[in-house]
C-alpha positions as CSV (number, residue, x, y, z in Angstrom):
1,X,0.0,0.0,0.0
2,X,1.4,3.5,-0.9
3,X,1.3,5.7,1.7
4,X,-1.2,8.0,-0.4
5,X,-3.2,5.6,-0.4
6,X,-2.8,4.5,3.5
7,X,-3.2,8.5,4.3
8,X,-6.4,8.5,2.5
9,X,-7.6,5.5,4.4
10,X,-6.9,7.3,8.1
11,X,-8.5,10.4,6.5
12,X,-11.6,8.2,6.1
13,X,-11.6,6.7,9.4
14,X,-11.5,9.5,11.2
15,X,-14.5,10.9,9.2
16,X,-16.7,7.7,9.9
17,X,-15.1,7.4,13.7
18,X,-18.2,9.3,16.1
19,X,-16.5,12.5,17.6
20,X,-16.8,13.7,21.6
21,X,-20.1,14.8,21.8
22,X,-21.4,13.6,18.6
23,X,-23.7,10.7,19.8
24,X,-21.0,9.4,22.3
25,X,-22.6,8.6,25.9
26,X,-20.9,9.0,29.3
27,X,-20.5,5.7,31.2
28,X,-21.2,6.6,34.8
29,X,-20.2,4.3,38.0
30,X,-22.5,3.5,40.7
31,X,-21.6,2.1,43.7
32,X,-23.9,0.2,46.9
33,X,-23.0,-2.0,49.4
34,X,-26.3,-3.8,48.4
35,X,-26.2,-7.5,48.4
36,X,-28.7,-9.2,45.1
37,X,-32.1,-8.9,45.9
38,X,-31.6,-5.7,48.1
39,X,-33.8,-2.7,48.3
40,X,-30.1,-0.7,47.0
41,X,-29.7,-3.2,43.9
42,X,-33.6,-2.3,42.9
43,X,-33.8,0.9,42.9
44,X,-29.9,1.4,41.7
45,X,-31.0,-0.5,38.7
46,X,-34.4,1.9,38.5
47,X,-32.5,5.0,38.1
48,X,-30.0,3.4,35.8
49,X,-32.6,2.4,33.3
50,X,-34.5,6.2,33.8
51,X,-31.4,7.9,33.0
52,X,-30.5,5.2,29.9
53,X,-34.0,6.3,28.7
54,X,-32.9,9.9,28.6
55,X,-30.1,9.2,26.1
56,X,-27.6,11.0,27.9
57,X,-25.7,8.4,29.7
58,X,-25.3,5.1,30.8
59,X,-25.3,4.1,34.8
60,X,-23.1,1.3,35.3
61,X,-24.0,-0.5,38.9
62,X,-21.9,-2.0,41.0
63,X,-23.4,-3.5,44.1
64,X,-22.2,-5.9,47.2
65,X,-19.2,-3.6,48.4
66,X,-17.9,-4.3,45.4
67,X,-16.4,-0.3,44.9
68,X,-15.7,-0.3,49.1
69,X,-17.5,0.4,52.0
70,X,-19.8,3.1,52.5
71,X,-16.6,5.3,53.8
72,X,-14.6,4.3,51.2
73,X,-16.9,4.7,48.1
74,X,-17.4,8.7,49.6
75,X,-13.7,9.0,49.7
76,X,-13.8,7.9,46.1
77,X,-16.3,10.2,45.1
78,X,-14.2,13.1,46.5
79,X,-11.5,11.9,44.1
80,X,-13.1,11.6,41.1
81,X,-12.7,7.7,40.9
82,X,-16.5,7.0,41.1
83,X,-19.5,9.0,39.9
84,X,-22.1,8.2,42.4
85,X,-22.6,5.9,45.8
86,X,-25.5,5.3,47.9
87,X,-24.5,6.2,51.4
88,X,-26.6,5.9,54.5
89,X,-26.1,5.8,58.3
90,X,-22.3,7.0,57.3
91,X,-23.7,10.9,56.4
92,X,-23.7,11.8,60.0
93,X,-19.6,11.0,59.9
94,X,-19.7,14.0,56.7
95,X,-22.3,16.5,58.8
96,X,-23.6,16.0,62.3
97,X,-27.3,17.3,61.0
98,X,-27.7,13.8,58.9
99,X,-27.7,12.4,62.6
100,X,-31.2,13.6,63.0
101,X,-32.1,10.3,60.8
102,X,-30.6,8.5,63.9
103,X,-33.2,9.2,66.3
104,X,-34.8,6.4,67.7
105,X,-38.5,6.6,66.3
106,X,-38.5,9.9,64.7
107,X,-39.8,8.6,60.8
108,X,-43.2,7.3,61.7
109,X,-44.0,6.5,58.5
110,X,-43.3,6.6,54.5
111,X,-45.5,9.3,53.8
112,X,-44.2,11.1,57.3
113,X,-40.5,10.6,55.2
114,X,-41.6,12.4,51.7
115,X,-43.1,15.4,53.7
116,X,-39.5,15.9,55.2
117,X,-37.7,14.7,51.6
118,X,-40.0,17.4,49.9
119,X,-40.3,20.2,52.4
120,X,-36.3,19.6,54.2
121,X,-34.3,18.9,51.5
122,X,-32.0,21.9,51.5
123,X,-31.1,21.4,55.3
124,X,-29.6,18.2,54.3
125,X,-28.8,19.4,51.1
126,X,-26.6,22.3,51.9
127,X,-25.3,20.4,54.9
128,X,-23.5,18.0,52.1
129,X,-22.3,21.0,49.8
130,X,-20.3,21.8,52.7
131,X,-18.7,19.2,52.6
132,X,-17.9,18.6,49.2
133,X,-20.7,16.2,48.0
134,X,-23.8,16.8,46.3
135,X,-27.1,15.0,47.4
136,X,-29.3,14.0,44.5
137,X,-32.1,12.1,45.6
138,X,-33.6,10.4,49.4
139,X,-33.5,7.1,48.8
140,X,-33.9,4.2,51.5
141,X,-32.7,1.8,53.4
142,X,-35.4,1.6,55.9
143,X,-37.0,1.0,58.9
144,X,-34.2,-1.1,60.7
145,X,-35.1,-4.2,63.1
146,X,-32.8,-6.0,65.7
147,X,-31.1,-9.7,64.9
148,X,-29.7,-11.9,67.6
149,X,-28.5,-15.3,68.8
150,X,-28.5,-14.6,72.0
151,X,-32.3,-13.7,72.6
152,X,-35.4,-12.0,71.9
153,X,-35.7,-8.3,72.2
154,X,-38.7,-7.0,73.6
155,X,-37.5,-4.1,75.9
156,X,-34.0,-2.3,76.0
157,X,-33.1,-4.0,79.1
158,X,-32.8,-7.1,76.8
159,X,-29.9,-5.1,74.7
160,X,-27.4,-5.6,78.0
161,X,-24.6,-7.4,77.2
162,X,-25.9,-8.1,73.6
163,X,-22.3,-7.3,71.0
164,X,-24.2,-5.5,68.1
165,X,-23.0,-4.7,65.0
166,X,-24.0,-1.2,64.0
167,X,-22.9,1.1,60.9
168,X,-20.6,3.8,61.5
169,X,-22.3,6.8,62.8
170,X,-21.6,8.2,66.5
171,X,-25.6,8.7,67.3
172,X,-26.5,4.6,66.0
173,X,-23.9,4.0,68.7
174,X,-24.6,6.0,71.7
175,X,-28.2,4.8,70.7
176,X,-27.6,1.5,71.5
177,X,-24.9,2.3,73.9
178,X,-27.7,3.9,76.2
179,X,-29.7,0.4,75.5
180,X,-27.2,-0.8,77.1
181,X,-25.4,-2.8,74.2
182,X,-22.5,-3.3,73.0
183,X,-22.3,-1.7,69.7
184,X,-20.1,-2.7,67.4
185,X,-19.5,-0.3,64.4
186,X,-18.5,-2.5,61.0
187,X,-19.2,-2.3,57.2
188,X,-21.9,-4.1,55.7
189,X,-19.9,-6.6,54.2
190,X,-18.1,-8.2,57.0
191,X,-21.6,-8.7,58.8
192,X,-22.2,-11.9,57.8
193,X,-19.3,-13.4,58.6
194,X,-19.2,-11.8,62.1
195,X,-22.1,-13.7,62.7
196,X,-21.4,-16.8,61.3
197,X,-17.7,-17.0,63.4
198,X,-19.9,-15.4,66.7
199,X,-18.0,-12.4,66.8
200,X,-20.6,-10.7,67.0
201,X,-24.3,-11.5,69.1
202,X,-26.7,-9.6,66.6
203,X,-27.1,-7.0,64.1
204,X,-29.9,-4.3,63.4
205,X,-31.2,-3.6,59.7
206,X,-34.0,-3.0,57.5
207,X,-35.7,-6.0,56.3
208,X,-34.5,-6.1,52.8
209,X,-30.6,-6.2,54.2
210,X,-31.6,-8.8,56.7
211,X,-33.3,-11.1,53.6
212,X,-30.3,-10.0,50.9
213,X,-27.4,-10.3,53.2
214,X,-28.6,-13.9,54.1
215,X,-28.4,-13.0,58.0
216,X,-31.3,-15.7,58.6
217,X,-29.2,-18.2,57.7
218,X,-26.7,-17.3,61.1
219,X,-29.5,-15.8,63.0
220,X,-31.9,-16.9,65.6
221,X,-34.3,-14.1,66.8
222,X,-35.6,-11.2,65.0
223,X,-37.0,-8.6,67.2
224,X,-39.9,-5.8,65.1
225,X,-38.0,-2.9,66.9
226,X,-38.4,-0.7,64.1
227,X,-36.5,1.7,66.2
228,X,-34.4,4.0,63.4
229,X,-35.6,4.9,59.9
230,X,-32.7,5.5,57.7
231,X,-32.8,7.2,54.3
232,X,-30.0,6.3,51.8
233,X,-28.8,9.1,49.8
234,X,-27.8,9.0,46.3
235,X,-24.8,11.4,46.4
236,X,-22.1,12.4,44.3
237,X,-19.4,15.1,44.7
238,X,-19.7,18.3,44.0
239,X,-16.7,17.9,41.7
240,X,-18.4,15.7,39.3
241,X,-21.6,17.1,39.7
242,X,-20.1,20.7,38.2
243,X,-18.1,19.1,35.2
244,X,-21.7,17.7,34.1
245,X,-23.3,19.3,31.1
246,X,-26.8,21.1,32.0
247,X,-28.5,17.9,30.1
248,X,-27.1,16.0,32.2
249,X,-27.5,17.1,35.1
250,X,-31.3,17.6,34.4
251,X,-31.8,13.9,33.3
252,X,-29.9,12.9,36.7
253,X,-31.7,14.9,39.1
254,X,-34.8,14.2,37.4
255,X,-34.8,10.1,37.7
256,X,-32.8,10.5,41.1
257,X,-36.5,12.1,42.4
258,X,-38.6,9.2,40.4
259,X,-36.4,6.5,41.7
260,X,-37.0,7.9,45.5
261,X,-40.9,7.2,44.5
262,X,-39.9,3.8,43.6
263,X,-37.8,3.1,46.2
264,X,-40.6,4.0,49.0
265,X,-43.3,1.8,46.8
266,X,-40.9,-1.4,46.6
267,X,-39.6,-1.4,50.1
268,X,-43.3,-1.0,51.5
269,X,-43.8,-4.4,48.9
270,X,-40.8,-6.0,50.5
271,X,-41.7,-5.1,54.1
272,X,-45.3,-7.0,52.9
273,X,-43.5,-10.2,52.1
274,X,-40.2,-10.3,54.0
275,X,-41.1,-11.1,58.0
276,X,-42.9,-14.7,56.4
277,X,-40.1,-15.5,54.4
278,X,-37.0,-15.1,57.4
279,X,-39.4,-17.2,59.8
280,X,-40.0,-19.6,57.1
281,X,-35.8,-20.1,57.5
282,X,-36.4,-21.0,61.0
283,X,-35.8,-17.3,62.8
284,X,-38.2,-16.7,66.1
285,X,-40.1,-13.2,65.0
286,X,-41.4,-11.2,68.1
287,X,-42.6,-7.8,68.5
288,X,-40.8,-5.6,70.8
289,X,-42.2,-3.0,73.2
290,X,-41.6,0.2,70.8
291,X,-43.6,2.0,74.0
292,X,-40.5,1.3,76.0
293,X,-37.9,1.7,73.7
294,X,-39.6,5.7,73.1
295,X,-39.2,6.1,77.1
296,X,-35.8,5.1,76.9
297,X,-34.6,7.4,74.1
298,X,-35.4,10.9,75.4
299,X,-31.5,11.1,76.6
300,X,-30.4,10.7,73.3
301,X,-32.9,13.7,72.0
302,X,-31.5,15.8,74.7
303,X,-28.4,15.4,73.9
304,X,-28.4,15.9,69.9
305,X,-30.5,19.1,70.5
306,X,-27.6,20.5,73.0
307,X,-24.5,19.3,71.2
308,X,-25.8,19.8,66.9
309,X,-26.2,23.4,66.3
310,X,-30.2,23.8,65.2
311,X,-30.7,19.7,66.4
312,X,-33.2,20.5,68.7
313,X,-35.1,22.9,65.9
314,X,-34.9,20.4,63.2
315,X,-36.0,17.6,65.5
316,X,-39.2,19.4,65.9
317,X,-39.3,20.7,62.9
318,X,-39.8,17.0,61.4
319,X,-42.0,16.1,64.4
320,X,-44.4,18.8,63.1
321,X,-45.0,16.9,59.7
322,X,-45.5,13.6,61.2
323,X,-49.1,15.1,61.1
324,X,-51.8,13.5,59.2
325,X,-48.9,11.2,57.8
C-alpha cells in the first residue's frame, strides 16, 4: 500500500469514527453496598434504566461492596474515581445534621419521610455541599429491626450485654450504647461473617438487608423494633456534579427524584412479604415493646438538641410533619 493511499484510508476513518459529543454517551459508576435482591440493587437498577431512557448516559452499577465500603466509596467520590454511591447511616460522619435520621423513632411513617424529603431537602442538602458532595435524591434503606443469637428483644433492658454490630455513625452508637449494648461499628460486608464465626451476638437492619445479606441463615431471633428509619442518599461530589453538562445534570436529578418514588413503593412491597419469608428459615419473629424503647430514648434527643447546632429545631421541625402522615 502506498502511503497515499494509507493517508487517504486514516483520512476516512477519522471521518466515519463518532467525535466527543457527537452521539457518544458517558459511562457513569454506581456504587452500593447492596447485596442481590436488596432494596439498593432495585432501585440502583431503577435509576440506571430512567437515566439510559434519557439518552444521555449510561449508569453502570456495581453492588455488594464491590467499589468499598460506604466510607470508602465517599472517599472515592471526592476523588473523582466513582460517579455516584449510595450512602446511609455514614452521612452523619460528613455532617452532624444527617444524625437527625438516627433518632430512635422519629420517621413514623413513609408518607411522614416524603413530607420531610419534599419540604427539608435543602437542610440536608446544603449540609452536604459543605462538605464537598452533592445530594441527588432520598432514597432508602429503611425502617431497621434487631437480629440476635442470644435472645429476643422485647425491651432495652434485653440489649445488656448483647455485642451488636452497627454502621458507622456516633448517634446509632450512643443509641444502642444507652440500650445498654454493646455496639459494634462494622461495614456491611463483614456482617455476615461476624455472625457466622460469633463475633458478633446480633445486628440491626431494615428487612431487605436482613433477607439480601442472608443474616437468617446465622441468625436466631428477630426482634420488630423498628426503632431507626434511615434514608440512603444518592450522592455524588460536587466535583463531578459541576463538570456535568446542564442535560445532564437535568436527566440525573430528574430520575434521582422518580427513583425515590420507587424506592418508598418497593420497600413497603418487601416489608409486605419479608417477616414470612426469614421465619420460614427458621428465625423466632417477636414484637418488641416500641412504648419502652420511646421512654428510653429521650436522653439521646436531649443530647443531639444540645450538642448539633439547630438539632433540637430540626427535630421538631420533622416532628411537626408527622401530622396526618
Amino acid at each position: 500500500m502506498t502511503i497515499r493511499r494509507l493517508m487517504l484510508g486514516v483520512a476516512a476513518a477519522a471521518l466515519l469514527a463518532p467525535t466527543a459529543g457527537a452521539g457518544a454517551q458517558e459511562t457513569l459508576d454506581l456504587g452500593h453496598v447492596g447485596d442481590p435482591g436488596s432494596l439498593y440493587e432495585a432501585t440502583a437498577e431503577n435509576f440506571a434504566e430512567c437515566v439510559a431512557a434519557t439518552g444521555t448516559a449510561t449508569v453502570q452499577v456495581y453492588g455488594s461492596s464491590q467499589l468499598g465500603s460506604d466510607e470508602e466509596m465517599l472517599q472515592k467520590l471526592k476523588l473523582g474515581q466513582i460517579d455516584f454511591s449510595v450512602p446511609s447511616s455514614v452521612m452523619s460522619s460528613v455532617s452532624p445534621i444527617f444524625g437527625v435520621f438516627e433518632m430512635p423513632y422519629l420517621i413514623k411513617s413513609r408518607e411522614h419521610m416524603k413530607k420531610v424529603r419534599d419540604e427539608k431537602r435543602d437542610t440536608f442538602v446544603e449540609a452536604a455541599a459543605g462538605r464537598g458532595y452533592q445530594i441527588l435524591g432520598f432514597w432508602e434503606n429503611g425502617f431497621r429491626h434487631v437480629t440476635s443469637n442470644a435472645k429476643p428483644v422485647n425491651v432495652p433492658a434485653d440489649l445488656q450485654g448483647i455485642k451488636l454490630r452497627v454502621p458507622k455513625g456516633e448517634w446509632r452508637v450512643k443509641m444502642f450504647q444507652s440500650y445498654g449494648a454493646n455496639p459494634t461499628p462494622m461495614a456491611f460486608s463483614e456482617v455476615f461473617t461476624a455472625l457466622q464465626t460469633g463475633v458478633i451476638d446480633g445486628q440491626e437492619n431494615p428487612l431487605a438487608q436482613i433477607y439480601s445479606g442472608r443474616f437468617q441463615e446465622v441468625q436466631k431471633f428477630m426482634s420488630m423494633t423498628g426503632h431507626v428509619y434511615s434514608p440512603a442518599f444518592l450522592a455524588t461530589s460536587s466535583r463531578n456534579w459541576d463538570g456535568w453538562d446542564d442535560e445532564l445534570k437535568t436527566a440525573i436529578q430528574d430520575c434521582a427524584t422518580k427513583s425515590s418514588d420507587f424506592a418508598y413503593e418497593r420497600s413497603q412491597q418487601m416489608d409486605d412479604e419479608l417477616v414470612g419469608k426469614i421465619e420460614e428459615a427458621g428465625v423466632a419473629v417477636n414484637e418488641a415493646d416500641k412504648d419502652a424503647f420511646i421512654e428510653a430514648s429521650a436522653p439521646i434527643y436531649e443530647e443531639f438538641g444540645t450538642q448539633v447546632e439547630g438539632g433540637q429545631k430540626l427535630v421538631e421541625d420533622i416532628q411537626a410533619l408527622a401530622a396526618g402522615s
